[in-house]
C-alpha positions in Angstrom: 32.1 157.0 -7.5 33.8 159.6 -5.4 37.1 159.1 -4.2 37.2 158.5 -0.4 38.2 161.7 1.6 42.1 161.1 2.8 40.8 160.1 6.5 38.5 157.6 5.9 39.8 154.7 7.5 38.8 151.2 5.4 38.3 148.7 7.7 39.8 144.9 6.4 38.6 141.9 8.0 40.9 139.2 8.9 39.2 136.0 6.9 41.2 131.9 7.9 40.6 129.7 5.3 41.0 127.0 8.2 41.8 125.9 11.8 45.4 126.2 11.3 45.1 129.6 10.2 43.0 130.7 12.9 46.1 129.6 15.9 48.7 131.2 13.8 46.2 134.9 13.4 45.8 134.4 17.6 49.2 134.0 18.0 51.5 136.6 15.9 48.3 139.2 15.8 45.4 139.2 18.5 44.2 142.2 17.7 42.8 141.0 14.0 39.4 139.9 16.4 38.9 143.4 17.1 39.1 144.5 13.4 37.0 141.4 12.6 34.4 142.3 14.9 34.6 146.1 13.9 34.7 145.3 10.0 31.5 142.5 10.7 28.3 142.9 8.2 25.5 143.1 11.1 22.2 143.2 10.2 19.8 146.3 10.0 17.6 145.0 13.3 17.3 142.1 15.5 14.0 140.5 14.2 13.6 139.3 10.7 10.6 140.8 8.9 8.7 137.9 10.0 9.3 138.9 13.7 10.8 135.3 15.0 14.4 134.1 15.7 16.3 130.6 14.8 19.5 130.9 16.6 21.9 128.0 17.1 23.4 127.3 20.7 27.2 126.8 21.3 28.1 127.9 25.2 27.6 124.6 27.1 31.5 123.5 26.8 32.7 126.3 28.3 31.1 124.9 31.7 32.2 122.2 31.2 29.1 120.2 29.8 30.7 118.3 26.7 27.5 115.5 26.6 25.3 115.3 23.9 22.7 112.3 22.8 24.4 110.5 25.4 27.9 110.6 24.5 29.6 112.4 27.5 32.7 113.8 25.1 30.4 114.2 22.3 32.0 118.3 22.0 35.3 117.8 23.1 36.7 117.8 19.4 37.0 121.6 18.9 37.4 121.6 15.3 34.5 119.2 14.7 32.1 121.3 16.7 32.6 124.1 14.3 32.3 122.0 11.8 28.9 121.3 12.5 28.2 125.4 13.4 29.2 126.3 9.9 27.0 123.7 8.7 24.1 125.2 10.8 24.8 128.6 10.1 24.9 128.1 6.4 21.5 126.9 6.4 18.7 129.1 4.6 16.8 130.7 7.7 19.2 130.8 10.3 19.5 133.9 12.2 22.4 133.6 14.2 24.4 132.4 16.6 24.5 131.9 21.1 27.7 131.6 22.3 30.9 132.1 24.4 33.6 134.5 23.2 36.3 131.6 22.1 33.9 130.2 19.5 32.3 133.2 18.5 35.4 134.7 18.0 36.6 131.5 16.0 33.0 131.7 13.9 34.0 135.1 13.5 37.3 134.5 11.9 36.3 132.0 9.2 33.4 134.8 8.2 30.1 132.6 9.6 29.2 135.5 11.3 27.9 138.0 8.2 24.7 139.3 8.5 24.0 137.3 11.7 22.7 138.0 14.5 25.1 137.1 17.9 23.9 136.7 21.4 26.9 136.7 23.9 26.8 134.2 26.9 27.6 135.7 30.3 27.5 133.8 33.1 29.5 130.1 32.8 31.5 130.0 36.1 29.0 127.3 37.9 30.3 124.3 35.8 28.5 121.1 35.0 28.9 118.4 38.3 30.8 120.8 40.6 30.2 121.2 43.8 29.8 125.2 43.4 27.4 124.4 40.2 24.9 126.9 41.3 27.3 129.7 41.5 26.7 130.9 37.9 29.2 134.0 37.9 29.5 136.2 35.3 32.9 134.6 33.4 32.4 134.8 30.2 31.2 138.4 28.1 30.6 141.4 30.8 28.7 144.5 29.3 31.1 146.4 28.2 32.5 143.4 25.8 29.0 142.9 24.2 29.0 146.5 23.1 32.9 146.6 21.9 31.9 143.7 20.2 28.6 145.5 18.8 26.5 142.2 19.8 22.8 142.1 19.4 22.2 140.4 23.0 23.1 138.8 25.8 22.0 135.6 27.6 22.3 134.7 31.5 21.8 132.0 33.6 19.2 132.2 36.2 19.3 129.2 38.5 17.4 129.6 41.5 17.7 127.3 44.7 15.8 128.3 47.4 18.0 126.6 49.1 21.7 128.1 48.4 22.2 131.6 50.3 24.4 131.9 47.0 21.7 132.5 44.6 20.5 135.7 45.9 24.3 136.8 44.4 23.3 135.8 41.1 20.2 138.1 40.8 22.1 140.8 41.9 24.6 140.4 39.2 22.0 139.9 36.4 20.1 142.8 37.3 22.7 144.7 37.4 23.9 143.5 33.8 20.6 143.9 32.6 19.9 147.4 33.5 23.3 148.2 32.0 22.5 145.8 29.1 19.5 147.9 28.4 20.8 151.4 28.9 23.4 150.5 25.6 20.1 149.6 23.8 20.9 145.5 23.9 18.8 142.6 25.0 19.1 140.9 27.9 18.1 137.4 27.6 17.4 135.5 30.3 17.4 132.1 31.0 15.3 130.8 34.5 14.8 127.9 36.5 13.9 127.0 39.9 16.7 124.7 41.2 17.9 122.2 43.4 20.4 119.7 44.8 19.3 116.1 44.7 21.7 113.6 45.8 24.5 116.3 45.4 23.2 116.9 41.8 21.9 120.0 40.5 18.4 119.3 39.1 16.0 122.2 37.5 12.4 122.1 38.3 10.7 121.7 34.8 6.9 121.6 36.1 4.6 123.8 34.7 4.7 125.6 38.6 8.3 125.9 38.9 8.9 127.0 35.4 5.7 129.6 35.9 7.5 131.0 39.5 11.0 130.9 37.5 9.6 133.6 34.9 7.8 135.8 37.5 11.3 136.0 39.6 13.2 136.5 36.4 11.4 139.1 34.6 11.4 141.4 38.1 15.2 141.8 37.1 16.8 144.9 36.4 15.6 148.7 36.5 14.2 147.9 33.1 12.2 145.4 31.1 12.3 147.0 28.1 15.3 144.5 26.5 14.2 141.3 28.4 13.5 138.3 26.7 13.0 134.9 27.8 14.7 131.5 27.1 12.4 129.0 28.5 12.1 125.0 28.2 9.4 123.5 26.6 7.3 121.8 29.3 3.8 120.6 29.8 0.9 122.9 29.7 3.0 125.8 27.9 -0.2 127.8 27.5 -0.3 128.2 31.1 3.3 129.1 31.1 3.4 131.4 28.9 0.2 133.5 30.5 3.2 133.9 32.8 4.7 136.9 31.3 4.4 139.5 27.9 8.2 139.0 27.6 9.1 138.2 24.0 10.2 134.4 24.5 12.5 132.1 22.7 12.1 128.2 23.4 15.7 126.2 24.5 16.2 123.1 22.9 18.2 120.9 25.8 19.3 117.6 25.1 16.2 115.7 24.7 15.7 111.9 25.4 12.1 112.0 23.2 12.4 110.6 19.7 13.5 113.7 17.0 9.9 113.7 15.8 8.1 114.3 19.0 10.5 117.1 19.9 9.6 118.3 16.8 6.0 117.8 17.6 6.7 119.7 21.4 8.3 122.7 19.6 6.0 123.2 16.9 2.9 123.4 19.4 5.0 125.9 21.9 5.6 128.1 18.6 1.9 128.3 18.3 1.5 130.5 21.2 1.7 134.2 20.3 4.6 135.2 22.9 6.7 132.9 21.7 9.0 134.1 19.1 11.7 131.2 18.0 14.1 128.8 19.0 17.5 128.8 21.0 18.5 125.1 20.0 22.1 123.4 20.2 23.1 119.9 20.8 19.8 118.6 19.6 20.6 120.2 16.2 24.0 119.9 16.4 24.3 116.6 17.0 21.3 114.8 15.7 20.8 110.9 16.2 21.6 110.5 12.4 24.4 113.0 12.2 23.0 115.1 10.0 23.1 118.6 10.8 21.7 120.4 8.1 18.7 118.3 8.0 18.0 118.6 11.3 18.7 122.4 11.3 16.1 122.6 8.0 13.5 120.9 10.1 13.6 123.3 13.3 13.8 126.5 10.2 10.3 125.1 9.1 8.8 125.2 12.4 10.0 129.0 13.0 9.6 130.3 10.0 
């Protein structure tokens, strides 16, 4: 082969063999993330030749929403939570990866992130049980970090309370991201529901109607359609919900209280309708009744694949 010409710069990227490695790179060189992310294998287009996307989920600590099957620290152990993402990851059919800079960065450092697809998470500031919930400001990735980083997407937040003055905020900031968002050529993936406060609680409207009014308010966003998807809940009558909008949709996973098999069951009939083009799932995969991660991960694979 020909010798490289004298300028060409060789990018190394930084690789931890463990969690101890990764605090000691963060602390005596910070800028190895930034050759990581530069040096990063992605992949030649967003959609697999088969045209549908398995992602895993990993962005609800950082509002604060630790709670999973019913155990309310169930992701408070760092260490193990990426435990269980390289697990997931690793898995034959897995696409990539939805989440907040801190463990993306982390996946990024221990190599998890090759050839994978990565959807940045924007908006985190209206944390779990607070009493400014619905104030879902942009805290986490802005634009301009999702394309330094070279990210395939990235994913909002779009609670809507008819209710809270506050919201209209909100879809001015996400329309804004989203135009710029689509002007670098990345996705903008959106995820909507009509909100409100019950009993001081935040609680989303997952009826057929208020997830159907959700899409129609979402997918007016931005100067630009052209690199909006969806993230939508599986609910009853998901035909109807999905004559809602030609956006190319991917179906969220939640925290389910149905047995494994008939969330199974609810996913695999959404993934029959021809809009629908994967899953977004996270704690339901992550942290399966029976612990078992890879199994559960297989199963969802099957049903998008």
């Amino acid at each position: 082969m020909p010798e490289a010409a004298a300028d060409t710069v060789v990018l190394q990227a930084p690789r931890c063999a463990g969690y101890p490695e990764i605090t000691e790179l963060r602390s005596r060189d910070p800028h190895a993330i930034g050759r990581a992310l530069a040096a990063r294998r992605r992949r030649p287009s967003f959609l697999p030749a088969d045209g549908r996307l398995m992602l895993i989920a990993a962005d609800h600590p950082a509002r604060g929403a630790l709670a999973a099957q019913g155990r309310p620290t169930a992701m408070a152990s760092r260490t193990e939570m990426l435990d269980r993402l390289r697990t997931a990851l690793a898995r034959p059919g897995v696409d990539g990866l939805l989440a907040t800079a801190d463990i993306a960065e982390d996946l990024l450092l221990l190599g998890a992130l090759e050839d994978k697809v990565v959807v940045a998470s924007m908006n985190r500031g209206g944390l779990a049980g607070s009493a400014f919930e619905l104030d879902d400001r942009m805290t986490g990735y802005d634009v301009a970090g999702v394309v330094e980083a070279r990210f395939d997407a990235a994913k909002m937040l779009n609670r809507i309370d008819l209710d809270d003055p506050g919201t209209v905020a909100m879809l001015e900031t996400s329309g804004r991201a989203i135009t710029e968002l689509a002007r670098a050529g990345v996705v903008a993936m959106l995820e909507p529901f009509m909100s409100r406060r019950v009993d001081g609680a935040v609680v989303n409207d997952l009826s057929p109607d208020g997830v159907i009014k959700s899409v129609h308010i979402a997918q007016g966003l931005g100067a630009t359609s052209a690199f909006t998807w969806l993230k939508l809940p599986v609910v009853a009558e998901m035909e109807r919900v999905m004559d809602a909008t030609t956006l190319p949709t991917l179906l969220l996973g939640g925290d389910p209280t149905d047995s494994p098999e008939e969330t199974y069951d609810s996913w695999s009939a959404a993934l029959a309708l021809p809009a629908v083009r994967g899953l977004v799932v996270g704690r339901t995969l992550l942290y399966p009744p029976d612990d078992d991660v890879a199994a559960a991960v297989d199963t969802a694979v099957s049903l998008v694949h």
